[in-house]
N, CA, C and O of each residue as an XYZ file, in Angstrom:
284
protein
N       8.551     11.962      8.915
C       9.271     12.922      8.110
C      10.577     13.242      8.808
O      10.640     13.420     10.025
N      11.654     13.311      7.963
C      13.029     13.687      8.323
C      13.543     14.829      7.887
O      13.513     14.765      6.658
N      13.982     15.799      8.214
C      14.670     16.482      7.712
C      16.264     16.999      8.244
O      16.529     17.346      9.395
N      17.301     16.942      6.995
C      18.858     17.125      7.300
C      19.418     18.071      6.702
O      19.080     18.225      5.529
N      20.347     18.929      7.223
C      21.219     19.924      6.356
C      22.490     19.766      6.620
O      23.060     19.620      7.701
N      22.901     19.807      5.520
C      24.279     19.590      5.414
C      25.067     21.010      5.176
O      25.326     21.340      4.019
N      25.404     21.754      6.153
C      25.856     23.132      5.854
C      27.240     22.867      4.785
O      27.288     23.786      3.966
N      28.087     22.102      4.639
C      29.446     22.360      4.046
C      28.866     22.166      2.242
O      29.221     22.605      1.148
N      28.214     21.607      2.564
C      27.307     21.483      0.945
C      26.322     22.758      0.314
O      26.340     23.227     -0.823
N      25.228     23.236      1.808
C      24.155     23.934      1.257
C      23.174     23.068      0.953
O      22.391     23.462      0.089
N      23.018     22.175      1.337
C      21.984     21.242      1.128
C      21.147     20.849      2.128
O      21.592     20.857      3.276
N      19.728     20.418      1.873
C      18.545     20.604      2.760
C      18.045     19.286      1.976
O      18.039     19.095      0.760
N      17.594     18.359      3.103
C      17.475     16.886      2.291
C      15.699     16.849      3.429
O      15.746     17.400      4.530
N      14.552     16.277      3.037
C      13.669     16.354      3.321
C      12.819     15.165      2.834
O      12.187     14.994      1.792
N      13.053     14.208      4.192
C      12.310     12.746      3.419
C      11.338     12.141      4.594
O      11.389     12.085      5.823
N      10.243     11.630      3.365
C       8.694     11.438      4.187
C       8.413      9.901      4.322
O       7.541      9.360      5.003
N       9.027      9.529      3.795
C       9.005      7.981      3.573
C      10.464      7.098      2.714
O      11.271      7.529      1.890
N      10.333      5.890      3.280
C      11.886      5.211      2.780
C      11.006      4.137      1.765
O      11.442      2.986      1.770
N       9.927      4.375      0.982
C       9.868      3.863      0.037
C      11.126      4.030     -1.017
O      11.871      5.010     -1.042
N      11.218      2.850     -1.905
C      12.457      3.041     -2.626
C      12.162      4.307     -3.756
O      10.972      4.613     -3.830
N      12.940      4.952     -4.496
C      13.187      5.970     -5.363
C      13.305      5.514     -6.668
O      14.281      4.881     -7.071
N      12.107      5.891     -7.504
C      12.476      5.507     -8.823
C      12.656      6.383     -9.754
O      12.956      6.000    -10.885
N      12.535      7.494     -9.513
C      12.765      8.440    -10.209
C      12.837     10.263     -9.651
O      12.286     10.478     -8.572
N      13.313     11.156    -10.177
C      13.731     11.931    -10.027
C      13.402     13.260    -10.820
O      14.122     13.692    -11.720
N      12.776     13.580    -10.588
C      11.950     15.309    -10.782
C      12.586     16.624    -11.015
O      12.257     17.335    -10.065
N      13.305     17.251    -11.792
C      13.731     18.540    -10.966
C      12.509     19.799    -11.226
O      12.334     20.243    -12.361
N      11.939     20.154    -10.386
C      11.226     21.516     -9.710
C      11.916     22.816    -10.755
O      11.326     23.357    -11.691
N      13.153     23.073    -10.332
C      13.807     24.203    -10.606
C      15.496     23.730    -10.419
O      15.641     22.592     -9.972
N      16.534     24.367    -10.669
C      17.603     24.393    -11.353
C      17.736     24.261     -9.281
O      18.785     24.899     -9.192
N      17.503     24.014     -8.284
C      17.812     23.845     -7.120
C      17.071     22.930     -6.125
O      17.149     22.700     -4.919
N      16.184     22.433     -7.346
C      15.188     21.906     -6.027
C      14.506     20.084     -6.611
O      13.472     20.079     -7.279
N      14.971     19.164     -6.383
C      14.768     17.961     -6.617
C      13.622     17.168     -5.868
O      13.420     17.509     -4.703
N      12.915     16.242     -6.348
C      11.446     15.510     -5.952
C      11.917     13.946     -6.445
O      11.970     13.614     -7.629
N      12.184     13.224     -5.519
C      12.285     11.778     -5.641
C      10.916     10.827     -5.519
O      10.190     10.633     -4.545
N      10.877     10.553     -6.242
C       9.085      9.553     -5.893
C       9.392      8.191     -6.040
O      10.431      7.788     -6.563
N       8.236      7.261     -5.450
C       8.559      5.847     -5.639
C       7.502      5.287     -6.530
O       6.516      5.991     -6.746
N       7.604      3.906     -7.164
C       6.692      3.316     -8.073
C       4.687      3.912     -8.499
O       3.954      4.030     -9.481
N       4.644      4.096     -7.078
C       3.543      4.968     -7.504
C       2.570      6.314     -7.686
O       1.368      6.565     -7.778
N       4.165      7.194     -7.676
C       4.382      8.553     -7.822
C       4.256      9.433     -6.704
O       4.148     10.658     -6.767
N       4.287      8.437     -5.262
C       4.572      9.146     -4.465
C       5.437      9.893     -3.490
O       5.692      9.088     -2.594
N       5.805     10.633     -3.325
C       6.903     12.003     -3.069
C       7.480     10.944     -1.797
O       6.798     10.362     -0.954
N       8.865     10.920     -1.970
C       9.427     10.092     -1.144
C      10.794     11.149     -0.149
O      10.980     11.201      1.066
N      11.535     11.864     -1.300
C      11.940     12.639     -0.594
C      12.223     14.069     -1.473
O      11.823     14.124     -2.636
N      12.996     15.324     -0.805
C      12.650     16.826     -1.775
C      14.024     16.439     -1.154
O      14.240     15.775     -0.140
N      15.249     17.255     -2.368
C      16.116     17.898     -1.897
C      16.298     19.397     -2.422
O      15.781     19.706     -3.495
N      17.082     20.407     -1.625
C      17.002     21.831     -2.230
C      18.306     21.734     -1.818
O      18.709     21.198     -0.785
N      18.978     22.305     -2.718
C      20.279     22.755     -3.091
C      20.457     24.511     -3.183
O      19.626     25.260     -3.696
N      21.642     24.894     -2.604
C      21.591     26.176     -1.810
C      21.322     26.859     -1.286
O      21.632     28.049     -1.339
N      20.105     25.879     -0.046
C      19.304     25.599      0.943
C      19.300     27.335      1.656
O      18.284     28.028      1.695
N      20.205     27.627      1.996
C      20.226     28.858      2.693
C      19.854     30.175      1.902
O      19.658     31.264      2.442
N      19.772     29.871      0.288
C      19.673     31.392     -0.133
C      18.152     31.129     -0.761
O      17.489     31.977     -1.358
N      17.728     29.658     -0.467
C      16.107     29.293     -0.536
C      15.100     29.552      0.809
O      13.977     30.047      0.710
N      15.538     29.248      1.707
C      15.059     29.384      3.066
C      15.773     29.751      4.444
O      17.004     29.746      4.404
N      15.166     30.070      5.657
C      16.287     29.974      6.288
C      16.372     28.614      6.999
O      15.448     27.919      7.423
N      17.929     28.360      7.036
C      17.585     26.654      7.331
C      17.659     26.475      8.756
O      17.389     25.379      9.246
N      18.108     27.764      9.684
C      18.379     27.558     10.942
C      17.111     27.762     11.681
O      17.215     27.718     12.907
N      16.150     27.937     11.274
C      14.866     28.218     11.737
C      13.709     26.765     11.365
O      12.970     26.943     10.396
N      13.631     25.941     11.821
C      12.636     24.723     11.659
C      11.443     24.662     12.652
O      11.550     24.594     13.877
N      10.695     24.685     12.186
C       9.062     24.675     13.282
C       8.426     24.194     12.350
O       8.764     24.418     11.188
N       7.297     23.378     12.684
C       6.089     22.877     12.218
C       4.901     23.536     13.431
O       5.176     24.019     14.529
N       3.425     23.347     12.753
C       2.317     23.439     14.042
C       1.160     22.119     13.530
O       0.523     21.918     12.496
N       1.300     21.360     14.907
C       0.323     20.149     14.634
C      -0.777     20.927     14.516
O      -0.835     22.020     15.078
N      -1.953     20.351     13.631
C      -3.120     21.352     13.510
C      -3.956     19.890     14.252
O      -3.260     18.925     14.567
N      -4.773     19.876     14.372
C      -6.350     19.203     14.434
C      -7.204     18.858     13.536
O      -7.016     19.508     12.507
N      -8.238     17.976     13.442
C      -8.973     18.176     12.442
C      -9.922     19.521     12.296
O     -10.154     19.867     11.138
N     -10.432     20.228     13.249
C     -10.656     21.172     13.480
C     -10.822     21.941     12.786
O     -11.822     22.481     12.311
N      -9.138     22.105     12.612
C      -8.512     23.684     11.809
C      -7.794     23.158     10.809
O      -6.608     23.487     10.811
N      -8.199     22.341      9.833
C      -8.162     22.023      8.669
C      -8.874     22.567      7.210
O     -10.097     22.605      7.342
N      -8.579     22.846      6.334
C      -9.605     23.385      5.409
C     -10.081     22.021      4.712
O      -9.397     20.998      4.736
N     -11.342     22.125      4.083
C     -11.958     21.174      3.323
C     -11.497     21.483      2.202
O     -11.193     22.612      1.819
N     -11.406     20.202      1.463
C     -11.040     19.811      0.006
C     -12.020     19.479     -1.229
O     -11.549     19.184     -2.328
């Protein structure tokens, strides 16, 4: 997973895989879902990234199987 912001834009680009893009989703009037041939989420973009999240703040927490919930 990648994630880029482009401050002069406001844009927050968020990609999980470089499968190719066949199509294009919009979420909401800011927030885009690119998927590839077999509808899987390839990359999200959010547009006016900063008044969606804060973008200067990035953390993840590796979990375990552990501390996972069942499905």
């Amino acid at each position: 997973m990648q994630a880029k912001y482009f401050p002069d834009t406001d844009t927050l680009l968020l990609t999980f895989s470089r499968n190719e893009i066949v199509e294009t989703f919009d979420l909401n009037e800011n927030v885009l879902v690119e998927v590839d041939k077999d509808n899987h989420v390839v990359s999200m973009t959010v547009e006016h990234a900063a008044q969606q999240t804060d973008v200067n703040e990035f953390s993840y927490q590796m979990m375990t199987g552990e501390h996972r919930v069942a499905s």
